[in-house]
N, C-alpha and C positions, 0 to 999 in steps of 0.2 A: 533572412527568414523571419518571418512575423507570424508568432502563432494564431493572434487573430484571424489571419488571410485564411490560413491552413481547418480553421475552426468551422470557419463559416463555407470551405470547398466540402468537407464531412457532412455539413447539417443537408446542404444543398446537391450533392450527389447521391442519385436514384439509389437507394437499398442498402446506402454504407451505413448506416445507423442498425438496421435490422442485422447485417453480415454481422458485425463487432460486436450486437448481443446476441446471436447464434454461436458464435466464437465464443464467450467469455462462461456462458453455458456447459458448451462441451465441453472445455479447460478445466472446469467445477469438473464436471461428473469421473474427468480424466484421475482427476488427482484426487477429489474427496472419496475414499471407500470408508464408513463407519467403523464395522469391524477390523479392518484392518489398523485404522487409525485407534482404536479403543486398545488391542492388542499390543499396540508401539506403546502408547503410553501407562498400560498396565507393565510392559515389561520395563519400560525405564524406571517405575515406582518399585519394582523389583530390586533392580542393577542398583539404583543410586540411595533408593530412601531406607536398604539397609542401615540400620544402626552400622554394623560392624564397618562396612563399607564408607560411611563421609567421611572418616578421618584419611581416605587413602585417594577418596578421588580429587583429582585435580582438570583444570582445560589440559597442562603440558603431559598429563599422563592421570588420561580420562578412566583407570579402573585398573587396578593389581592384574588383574586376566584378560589376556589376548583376547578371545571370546567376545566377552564382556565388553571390551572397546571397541571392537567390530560392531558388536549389535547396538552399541550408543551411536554408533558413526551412522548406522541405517536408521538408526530412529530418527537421530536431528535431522540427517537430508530428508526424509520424508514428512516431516515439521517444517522444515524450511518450504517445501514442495505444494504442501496444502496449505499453508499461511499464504502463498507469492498467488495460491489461486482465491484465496478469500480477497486479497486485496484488489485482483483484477476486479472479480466480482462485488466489491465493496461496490471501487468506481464507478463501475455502470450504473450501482442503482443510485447512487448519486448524483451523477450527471445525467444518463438517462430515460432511466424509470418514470414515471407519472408522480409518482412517488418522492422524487428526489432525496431518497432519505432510503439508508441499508436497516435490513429487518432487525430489529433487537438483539436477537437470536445470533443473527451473523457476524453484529458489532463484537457482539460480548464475546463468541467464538474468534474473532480475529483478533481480541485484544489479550484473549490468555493466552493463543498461542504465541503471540508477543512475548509475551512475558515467559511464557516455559521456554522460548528461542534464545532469549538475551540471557534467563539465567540457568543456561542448561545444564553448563558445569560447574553450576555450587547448591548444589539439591537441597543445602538447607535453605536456601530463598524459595523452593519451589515446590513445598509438600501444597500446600492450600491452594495452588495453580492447576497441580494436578490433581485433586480431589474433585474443582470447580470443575475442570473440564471430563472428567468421568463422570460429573452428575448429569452434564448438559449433555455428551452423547447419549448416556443409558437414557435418557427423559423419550417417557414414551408420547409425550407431546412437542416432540423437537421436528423442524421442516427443514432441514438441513439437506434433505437429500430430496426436497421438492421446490427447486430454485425455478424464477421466471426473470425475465423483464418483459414489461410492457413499456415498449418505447414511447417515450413522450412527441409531441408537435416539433419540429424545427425551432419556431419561433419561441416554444416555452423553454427546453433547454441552450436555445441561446441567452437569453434573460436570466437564466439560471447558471451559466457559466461566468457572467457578469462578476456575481458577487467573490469567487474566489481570483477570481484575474484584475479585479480593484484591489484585494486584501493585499496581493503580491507586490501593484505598484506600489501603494500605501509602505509596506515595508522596506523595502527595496529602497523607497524615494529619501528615507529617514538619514542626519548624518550620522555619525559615530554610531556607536556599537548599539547592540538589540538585546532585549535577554531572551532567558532561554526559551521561554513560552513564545515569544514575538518567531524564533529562530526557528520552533518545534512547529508552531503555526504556518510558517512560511514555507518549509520544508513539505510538509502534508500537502499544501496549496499546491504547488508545483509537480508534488508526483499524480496527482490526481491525473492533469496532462500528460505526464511521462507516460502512466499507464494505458490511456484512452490514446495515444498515437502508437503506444508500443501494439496494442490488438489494430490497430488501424492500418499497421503496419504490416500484419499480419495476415489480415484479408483485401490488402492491394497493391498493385504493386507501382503506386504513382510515387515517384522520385522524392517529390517534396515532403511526401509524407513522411520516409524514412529517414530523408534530411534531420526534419520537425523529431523524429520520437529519438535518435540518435543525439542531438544536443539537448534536449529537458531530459535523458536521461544522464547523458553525460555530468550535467548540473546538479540532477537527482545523486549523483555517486560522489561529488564535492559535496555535500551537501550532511551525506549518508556517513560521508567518515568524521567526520565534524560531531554528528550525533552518536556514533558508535565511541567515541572518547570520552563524551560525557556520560553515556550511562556505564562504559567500564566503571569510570571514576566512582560515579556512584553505588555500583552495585560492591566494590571494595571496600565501600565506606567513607573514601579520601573526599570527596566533593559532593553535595547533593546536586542531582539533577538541573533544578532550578536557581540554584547561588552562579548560575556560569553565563555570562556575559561572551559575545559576538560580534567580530566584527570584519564585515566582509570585507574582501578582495576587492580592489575597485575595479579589477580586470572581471571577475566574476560578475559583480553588480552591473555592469556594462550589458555583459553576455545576457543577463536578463532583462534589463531593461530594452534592450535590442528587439527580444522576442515581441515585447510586450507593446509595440507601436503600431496605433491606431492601423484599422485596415485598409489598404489602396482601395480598396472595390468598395466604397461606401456604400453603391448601391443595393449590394446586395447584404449587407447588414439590414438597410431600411426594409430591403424587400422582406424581410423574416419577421417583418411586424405584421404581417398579412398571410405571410406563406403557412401551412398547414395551421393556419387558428380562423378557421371556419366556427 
């Protein structure tokens, strides 16, 4: 499997770019509800940001009251739920949009609920997360609930896919270990793909495709716990973030390098130098 081949069957099949941003659309409008989402997190400032309440909560026993850990348990999974749809929708408008680039608005939205996701159950890390994200939905100039893409040309988001599928081999190609920024970079690079064949996968049902979104994501989840270790660390205190050194599997580095091999069908790379860039 070479994700190039699979890249350039997407660009060059009638409607598949248009389906997978109708898809990543709906999946927004599925899982973002404003109010509801404003309510979750007014009520977990409730539950957690008690005074009385930090000294008793914990992740192993998220709240003194049955209740109360039931309704943390629906707030993360519904945080969890609308973050996994910001991130879809990041993708597309990166890959793409005309645009190549996710609205301000959406960055900044995908990156606090980041941060209210990873430190959900230690509220004292998370009071100025959850302020941030209650000022940005109350904002009566937020577009949050008027998302588009305007698909780009063939040819221009193949040229644009370029730059994150070089950063990869670049990485990948290095010996010994990476640090964490190089690691943190690499990782992003890679789901971008995860994401854009996991919706691809979605709206078809060509074998290779879900071959393709089934190993980058598979990659994506070695990848995922690698990172999930270093911000525990961090979020504890024990290690910062960035002090942590990486250094891959060579079984792993294979698997992607593998992906990453030039396309059999040349021609139909060249052909995208010309295809919709009229």
């Amino acid at each position: 499997m070479q994700v190039k081949n699979e890249l350039l069957s997407l660009l060059t099949e009638s409607n598949s770019l248009e389906n997978i941003s109708l898809l990543v659309i709906k999946q927004w409008h599925n899982n973002f509800d404003r109010a509801k989402l404003l309510h979750a997190i007014k009520s977990y400032e409730q539950i957690c940001l008690d005074e009385g309440l930090l000294a008793t909560l914990s992740e192993d026993q998220p709240n003194k009251g049955e209740r109360d850990q039931l309704a943390l348990a629906e707030i993360y999974s519904q945080i969890k739920n609308v973050r996994k749809a910001a991130q879809y929708l990041r993708t597309s408008y990166i890959l793409l949009d005309r645009q190549h680039e996710a609205p301000k608005e959406l960055a900044a939205f995908y990156w606090f609920l980041g941060q209210l996701k990873d430190a959900f159950y230690k509220p004292y890390l998370t009071k100025q997360i959850v302020i941030s994200l209650q000022n940005l939905l109350e904002s009566p100039l937020s577009k949050l609930d008027a998302v588009s893409i305007d698909v780009d040309t063939p040819h221009d988001i193949w040229q644009i896919m370029q730059q994150p599928l070089q950063i990869i081999e670049r990485l990948v190609a290095n010996e010994g270990d990476m640090s964490a920024n190089s690691f943190h970079t690499l990782r992003k690079k890679l789901r971008l793909f995860a994401n854009l064949f996991t919706l691809a996968a979605k709206s078809s049902n060509e074998v290779n495709v879900l071959a393709m979104k089934n190993e980058l994501v598979s990659i994506n989840d070695v990848l995922g716990e690698i990172n999930d270790e270093f911000v525990a660390d961090s979020l504890d205190g024990h290690k910062p973030y960035e002090d942590n050194r990486v250094l891959l599997d060579n079984t792993l580095k294979e698997r992607i390098s593998n992906l990453l091999c030039p396309p059999h069908n040349l021609s139909s790379a060249t052909n995208l130098e010309s295809f919709g860039n009229d």
